[in-house]
FIKOLZA-1660 file (N, C-alpha, C; in steps of 0.1 Angstrom, whole numbers, plus 5000, padded with zeros to 4 digits):
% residues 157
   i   px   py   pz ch aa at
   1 7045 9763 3036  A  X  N
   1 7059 9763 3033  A  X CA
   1 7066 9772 3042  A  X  C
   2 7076 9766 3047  A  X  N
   2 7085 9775 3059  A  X CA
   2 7090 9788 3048  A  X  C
   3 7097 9800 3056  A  X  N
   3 7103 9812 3054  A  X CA
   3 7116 9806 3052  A  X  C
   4 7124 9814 3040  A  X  N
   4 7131 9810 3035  A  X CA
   4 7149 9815 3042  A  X  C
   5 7155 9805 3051  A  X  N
   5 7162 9815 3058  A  X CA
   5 7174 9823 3049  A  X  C
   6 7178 9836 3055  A  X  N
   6 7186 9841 3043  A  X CA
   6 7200 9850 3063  A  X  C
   7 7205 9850 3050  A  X  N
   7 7220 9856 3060  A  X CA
   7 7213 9872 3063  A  X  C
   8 7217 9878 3077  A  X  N
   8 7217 9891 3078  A  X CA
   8 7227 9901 3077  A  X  C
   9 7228 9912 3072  A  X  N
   9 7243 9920 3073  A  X CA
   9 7241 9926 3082  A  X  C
  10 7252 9926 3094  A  X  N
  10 7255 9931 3105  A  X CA
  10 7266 9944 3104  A  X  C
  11 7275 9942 3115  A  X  N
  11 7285 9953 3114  A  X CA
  11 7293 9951 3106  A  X  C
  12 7301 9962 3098  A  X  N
  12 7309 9966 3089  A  X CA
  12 7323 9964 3098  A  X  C
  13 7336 9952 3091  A  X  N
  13 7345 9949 3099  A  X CA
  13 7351 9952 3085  A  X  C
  14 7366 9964 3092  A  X  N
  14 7376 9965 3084  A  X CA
  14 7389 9964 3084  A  X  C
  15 7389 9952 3095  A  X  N
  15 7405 9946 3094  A  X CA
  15 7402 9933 3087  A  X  C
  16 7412 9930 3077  A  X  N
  16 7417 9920 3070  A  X CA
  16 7414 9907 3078  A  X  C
  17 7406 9898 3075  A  X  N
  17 7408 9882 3084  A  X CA
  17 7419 9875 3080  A  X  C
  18 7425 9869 3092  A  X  N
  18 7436 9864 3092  A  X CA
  18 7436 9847 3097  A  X  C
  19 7443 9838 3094  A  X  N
  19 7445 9824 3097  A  X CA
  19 7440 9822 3112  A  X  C
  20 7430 9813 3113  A  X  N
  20 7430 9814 3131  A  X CA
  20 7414 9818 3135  A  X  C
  21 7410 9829 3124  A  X  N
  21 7401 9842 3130  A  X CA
  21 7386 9828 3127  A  X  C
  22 7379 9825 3141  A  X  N
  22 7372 9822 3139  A  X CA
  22 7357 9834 3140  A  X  C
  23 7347 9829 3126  A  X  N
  23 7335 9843 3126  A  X CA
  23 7325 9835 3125  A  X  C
  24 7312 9845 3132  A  X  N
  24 7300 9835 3126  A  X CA
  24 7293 9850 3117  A  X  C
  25 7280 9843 3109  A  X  N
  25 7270 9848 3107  A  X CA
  25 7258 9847 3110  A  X  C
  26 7248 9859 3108  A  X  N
  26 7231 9859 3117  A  X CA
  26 7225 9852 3105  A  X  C
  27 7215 9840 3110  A  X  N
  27 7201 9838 3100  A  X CA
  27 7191 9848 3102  A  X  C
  28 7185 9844 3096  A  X  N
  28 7170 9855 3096  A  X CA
  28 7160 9853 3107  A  X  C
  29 7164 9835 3114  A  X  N
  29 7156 9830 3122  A  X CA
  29 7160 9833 3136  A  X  C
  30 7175 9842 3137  A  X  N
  30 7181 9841 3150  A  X CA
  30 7190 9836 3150  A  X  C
  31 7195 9826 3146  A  X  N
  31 7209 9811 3148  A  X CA
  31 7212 9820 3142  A  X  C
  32 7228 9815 3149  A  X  N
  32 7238 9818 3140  A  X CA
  32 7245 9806 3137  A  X  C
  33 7255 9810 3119  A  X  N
  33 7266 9800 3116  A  X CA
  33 7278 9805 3118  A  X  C
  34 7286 9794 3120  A  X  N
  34 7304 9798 3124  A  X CA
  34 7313 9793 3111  A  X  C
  35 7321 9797 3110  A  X  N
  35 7334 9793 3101  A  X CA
  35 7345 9800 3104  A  X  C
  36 7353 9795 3099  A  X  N
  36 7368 9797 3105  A  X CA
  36 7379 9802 3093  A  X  C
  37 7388 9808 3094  A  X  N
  37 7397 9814 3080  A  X CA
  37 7410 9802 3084  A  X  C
  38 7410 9791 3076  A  X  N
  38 7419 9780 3079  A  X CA
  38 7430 9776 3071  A  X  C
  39 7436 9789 3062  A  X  N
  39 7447 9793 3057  A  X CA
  39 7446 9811 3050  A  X  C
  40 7457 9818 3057  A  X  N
  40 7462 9833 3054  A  X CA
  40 7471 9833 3041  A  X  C
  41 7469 9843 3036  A  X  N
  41 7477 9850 3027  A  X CA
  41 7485 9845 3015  A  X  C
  42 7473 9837 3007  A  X  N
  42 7476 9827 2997  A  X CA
  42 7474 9836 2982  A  X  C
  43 7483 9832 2978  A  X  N
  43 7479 9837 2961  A  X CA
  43 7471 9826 2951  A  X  C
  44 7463 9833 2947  A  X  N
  44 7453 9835 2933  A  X CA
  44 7449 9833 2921  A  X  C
  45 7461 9831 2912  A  X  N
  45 7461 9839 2895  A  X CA
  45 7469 9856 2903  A  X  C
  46 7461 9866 2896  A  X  N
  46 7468 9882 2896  A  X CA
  46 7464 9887 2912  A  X  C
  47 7456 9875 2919  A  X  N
  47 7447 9882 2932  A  X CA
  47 7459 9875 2943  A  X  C
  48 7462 9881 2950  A  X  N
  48 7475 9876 2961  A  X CA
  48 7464 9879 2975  A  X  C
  49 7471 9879 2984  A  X  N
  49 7461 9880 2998  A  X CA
  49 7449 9872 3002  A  X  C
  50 7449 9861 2993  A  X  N
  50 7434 9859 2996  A  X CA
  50 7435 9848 3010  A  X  C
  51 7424 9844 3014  A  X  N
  51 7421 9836 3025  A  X CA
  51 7413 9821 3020  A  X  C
  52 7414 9814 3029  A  X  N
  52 7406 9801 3023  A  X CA
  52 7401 9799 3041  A  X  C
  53 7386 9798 3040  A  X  N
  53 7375 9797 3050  A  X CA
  53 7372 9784 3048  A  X  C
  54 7365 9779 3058  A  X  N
  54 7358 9771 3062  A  X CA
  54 7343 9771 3068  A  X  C
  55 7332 9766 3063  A  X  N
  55 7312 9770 3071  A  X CA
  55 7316 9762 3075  A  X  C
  56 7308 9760 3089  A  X  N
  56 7307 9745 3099  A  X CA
  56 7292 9748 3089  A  X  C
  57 7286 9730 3092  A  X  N
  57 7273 9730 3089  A  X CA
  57 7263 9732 3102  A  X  C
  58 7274 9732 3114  A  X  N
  58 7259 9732 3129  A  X CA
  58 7260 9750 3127  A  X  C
  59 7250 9749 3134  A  X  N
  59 7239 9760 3136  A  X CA
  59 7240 9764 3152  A  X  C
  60 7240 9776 3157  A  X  N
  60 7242 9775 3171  A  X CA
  60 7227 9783 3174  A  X  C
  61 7220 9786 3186  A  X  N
  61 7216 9795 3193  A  X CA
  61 7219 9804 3199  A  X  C
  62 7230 9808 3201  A  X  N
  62 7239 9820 3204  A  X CA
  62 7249 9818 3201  A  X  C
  63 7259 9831 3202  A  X  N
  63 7269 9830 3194  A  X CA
  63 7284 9828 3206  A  X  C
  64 7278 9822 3218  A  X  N
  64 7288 9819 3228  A  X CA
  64 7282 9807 3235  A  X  C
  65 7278 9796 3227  A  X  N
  65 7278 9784 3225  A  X CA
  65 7289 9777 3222  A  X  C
  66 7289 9766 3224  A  X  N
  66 7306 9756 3218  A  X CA
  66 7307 9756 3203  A  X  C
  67 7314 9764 3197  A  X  N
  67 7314 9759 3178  A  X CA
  67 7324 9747 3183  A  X  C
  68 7321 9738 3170  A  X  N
  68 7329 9726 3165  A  X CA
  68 7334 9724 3154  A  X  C
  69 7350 9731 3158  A  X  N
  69 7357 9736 3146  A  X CA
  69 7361 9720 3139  A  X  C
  70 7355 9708 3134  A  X  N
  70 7359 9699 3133  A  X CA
  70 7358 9700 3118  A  X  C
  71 7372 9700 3112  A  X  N
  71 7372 9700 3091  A  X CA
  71 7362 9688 3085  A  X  C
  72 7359 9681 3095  A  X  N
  72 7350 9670 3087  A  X CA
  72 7334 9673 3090  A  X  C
  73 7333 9684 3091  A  X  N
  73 7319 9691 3096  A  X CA
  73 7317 9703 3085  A  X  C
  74 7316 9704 3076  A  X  N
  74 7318 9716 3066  A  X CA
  74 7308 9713 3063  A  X  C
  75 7301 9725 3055  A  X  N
  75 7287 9729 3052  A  X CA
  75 7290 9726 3041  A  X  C
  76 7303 9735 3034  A  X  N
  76 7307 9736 3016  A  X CA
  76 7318 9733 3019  A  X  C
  77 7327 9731 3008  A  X  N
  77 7343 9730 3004  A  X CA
  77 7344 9736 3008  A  X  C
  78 7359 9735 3008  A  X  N
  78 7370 9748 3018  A  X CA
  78 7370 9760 3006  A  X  C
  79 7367 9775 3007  A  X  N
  79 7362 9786 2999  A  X CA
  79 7377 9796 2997  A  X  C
  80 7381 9799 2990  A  X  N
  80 7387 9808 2985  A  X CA
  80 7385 9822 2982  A  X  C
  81 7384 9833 2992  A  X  N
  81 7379 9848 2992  A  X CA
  81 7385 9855 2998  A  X  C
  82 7377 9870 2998  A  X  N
  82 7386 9877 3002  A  X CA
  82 7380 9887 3014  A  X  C
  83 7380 9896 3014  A  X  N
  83 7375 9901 3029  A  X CA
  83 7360 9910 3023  A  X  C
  84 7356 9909 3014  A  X  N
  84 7344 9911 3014  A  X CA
  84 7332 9908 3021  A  X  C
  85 7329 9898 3024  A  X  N
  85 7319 9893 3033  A  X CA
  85 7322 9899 3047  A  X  C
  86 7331 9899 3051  A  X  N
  86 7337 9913 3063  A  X CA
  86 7330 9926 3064  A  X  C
  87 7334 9931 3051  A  X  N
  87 7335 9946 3047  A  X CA
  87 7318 9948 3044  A  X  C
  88 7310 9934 3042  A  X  N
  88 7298 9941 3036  A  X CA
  88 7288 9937 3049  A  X  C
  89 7296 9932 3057  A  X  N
  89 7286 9926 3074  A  X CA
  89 7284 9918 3075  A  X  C
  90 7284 9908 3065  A  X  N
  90 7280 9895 3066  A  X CA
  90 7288 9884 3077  A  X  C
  91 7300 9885 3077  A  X  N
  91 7308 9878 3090  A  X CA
  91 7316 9890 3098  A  X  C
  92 7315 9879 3110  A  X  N
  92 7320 9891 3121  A  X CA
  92 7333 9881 3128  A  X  C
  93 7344 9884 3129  A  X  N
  93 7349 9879 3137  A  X CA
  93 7347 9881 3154  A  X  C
  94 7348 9869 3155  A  X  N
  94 7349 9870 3173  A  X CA
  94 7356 9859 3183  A  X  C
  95 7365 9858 3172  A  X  N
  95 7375 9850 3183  A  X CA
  95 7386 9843 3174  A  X  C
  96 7400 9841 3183  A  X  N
  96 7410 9839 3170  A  X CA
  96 7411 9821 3181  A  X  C
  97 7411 9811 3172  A  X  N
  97 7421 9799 3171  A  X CA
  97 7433 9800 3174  A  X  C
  98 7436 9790 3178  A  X  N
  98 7449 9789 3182  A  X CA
  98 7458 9781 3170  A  X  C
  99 7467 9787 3166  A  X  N
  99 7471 9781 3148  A  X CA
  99 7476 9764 3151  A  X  C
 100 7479 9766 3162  A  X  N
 100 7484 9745 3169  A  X CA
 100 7471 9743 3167  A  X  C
 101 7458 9746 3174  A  X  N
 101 7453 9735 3176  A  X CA
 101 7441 9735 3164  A  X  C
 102 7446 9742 3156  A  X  N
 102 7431 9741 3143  A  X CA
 102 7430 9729 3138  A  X  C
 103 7419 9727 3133  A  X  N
 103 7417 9710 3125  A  X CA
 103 7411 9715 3113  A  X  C
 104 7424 9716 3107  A  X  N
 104 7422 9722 3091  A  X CA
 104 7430 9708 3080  A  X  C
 105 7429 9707 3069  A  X  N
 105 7432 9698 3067  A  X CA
 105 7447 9700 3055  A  X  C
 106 7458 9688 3057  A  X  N
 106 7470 9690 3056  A  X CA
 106 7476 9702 3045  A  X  C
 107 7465 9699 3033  A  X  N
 107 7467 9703 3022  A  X CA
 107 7454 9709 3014  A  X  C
 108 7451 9717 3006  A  X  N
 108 7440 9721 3003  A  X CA
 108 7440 9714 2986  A  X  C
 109 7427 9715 2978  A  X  N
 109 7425 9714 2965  A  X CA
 109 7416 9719 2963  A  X  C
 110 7416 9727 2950  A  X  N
 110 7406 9736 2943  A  X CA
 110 7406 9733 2925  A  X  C
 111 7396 9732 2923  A  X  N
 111 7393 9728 2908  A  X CA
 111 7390 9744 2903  A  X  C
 112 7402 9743 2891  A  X  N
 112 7397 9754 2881  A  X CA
 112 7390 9750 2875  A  X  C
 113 7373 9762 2865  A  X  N
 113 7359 9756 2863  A  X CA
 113 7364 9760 2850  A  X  C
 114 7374 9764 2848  A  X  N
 114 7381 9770 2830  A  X CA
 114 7387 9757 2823  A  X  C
 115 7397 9757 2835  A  X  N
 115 7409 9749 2825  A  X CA
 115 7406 9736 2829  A  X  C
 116 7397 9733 2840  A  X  N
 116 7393 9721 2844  A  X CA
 116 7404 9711 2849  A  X  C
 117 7415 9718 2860  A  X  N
 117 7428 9708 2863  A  X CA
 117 7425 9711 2875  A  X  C
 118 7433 9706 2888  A  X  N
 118 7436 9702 2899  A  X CA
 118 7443 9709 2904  A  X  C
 119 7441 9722 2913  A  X  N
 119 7454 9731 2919  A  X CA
 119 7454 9725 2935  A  X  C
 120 7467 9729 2942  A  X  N
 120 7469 9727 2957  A  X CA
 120 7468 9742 2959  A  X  C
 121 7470 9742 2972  A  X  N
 121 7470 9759 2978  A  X CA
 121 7481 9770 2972  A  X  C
 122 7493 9763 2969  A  X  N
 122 7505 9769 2962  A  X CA
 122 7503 9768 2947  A  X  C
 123 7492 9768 2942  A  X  N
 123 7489 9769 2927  A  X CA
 123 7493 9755 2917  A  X  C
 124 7500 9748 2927  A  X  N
 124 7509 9737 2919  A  X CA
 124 7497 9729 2915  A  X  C
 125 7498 9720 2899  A  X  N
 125 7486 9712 2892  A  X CA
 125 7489 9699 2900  A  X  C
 126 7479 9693 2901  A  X  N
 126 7478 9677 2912  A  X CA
 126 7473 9669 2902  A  X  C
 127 7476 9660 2903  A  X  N
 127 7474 9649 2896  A  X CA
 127 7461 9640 2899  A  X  C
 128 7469 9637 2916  A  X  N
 128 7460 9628 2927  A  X CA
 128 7458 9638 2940  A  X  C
 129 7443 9634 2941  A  X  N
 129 7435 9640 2954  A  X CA
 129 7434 9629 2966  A  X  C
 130 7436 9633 2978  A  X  N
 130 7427 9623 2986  A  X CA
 130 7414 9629 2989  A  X  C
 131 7409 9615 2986  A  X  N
 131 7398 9616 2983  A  X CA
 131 7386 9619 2993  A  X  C
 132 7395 9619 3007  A  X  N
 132 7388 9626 3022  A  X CA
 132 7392 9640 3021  A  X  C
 133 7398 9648 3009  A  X  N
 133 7400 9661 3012  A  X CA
 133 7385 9665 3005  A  X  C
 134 7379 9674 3007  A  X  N
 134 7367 9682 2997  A  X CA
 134 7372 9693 2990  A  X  C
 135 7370 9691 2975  A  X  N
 135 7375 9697 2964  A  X CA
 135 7365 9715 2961  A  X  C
 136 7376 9723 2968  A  X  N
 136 7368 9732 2962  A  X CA
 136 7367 9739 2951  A  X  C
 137 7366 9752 2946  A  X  N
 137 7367 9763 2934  A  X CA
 137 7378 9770 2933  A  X  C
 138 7388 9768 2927  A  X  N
 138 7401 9779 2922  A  X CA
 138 7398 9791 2916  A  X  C
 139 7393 9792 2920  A  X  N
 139 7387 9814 2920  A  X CA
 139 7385 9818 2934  A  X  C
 140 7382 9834 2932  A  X  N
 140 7378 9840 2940  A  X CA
 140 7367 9838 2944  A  X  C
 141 7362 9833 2954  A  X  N
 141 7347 9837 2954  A  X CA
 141 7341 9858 2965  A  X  C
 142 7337 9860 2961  A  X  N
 142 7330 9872 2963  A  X CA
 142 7319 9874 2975  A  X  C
 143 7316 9881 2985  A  X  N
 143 7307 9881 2993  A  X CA
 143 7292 9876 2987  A  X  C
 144 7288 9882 2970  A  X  N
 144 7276 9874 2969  A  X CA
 144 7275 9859 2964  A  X  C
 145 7287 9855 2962  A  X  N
 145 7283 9837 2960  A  X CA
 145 7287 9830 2974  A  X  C
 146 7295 9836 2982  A  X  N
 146 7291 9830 2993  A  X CA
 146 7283 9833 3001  A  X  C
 147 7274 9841 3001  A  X  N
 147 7264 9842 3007  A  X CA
 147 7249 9835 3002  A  X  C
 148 7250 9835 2987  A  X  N
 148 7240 9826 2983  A  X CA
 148 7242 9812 2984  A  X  C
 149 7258 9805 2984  A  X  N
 149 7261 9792 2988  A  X CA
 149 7255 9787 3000  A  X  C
 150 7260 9794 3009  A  X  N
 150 7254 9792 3023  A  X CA
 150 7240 9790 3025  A  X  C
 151 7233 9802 3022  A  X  N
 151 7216 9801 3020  A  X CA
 151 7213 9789 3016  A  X  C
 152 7219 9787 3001  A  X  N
 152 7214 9777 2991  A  X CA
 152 7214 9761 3001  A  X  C
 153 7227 9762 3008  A  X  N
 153 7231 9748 3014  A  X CA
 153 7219 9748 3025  A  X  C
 154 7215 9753 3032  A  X  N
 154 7210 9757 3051  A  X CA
 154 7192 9756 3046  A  X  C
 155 7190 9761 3033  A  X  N
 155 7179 9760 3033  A  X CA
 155 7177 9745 3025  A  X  C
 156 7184 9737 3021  A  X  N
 156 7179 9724 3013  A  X CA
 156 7180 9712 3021  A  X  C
 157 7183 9715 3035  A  X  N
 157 7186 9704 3045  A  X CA
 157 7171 9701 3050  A  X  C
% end
């Protein structure tokens, strides 16, 4: 049975990620993954500032290889967090997008797992999804569920 790959924590980043900021993370095996912060300073519920990321699912060999920021390449739904995964090492920025040419997609959706309705990025309730967008989680998520997301995803392929 292969080794189980798990994310490494690297350097401690304490500026805020911003719309644009593309980061990757270290596996255990060497590769790294990239994702990109592909909407800034969204509100929450009582949590304001947050960010919504994007995992690519390729895997690189170094981390100055071509990423392929392509929205239809996602590991997981588009994630809703905050700069934790930053602050604890897990993502490192290293390089900002250009906010023209991102391929993020027009509108976001996130499922509350409470009230079980339909929000957009502006909190507004939806009725209808398209159904090429990927529905993510209307919460926070936290450096440790996206870090076990990711794992969980990278290792079941």
């Amino acid at each position: 049975m292969a080794d189980r790959l798990t994310i490494i924590s690297g350097e401690i980043q304490r500026k805020w990620p911003k719309e644009g900021d593309v980061f990757y993370f270290r596996l255990s095996d060497g590769r790294f993954g990239y994702g990109m912060v592909a909407l800034g300073n969204i509100d929450v519920g009582p949590f304001k500032g947050a960010v919504v990321i994007y995992i690519y699912k390729h895997l690189l060999e170094s981390i100055d290889a071509e990423t392929n920021l392509d929205k239809n390449e996602l590991l997981l739904p588009p994630i809703i967090t905050d700069a934790s995964c930053w602050k604890k090492g897990f993502f490192t920025t290293y390089k900002k997008q250009n906010l023209i040419d991102m391929d993020v997609y027009s509108c976001h959706f996130f499922k509350n797992p409470i009230r079980n309705e339909i929000y957009d990025q502006h909190e507004n309730i939806v009725t209808f999804i398209d159904g090429d967008i990927p529905l993510g989680r209307q919460s926070i998520q936290f450096y440790n569920n996206i870090i076990r997301s990711i794992e969980n995803e990278i290792n079941n392929k």
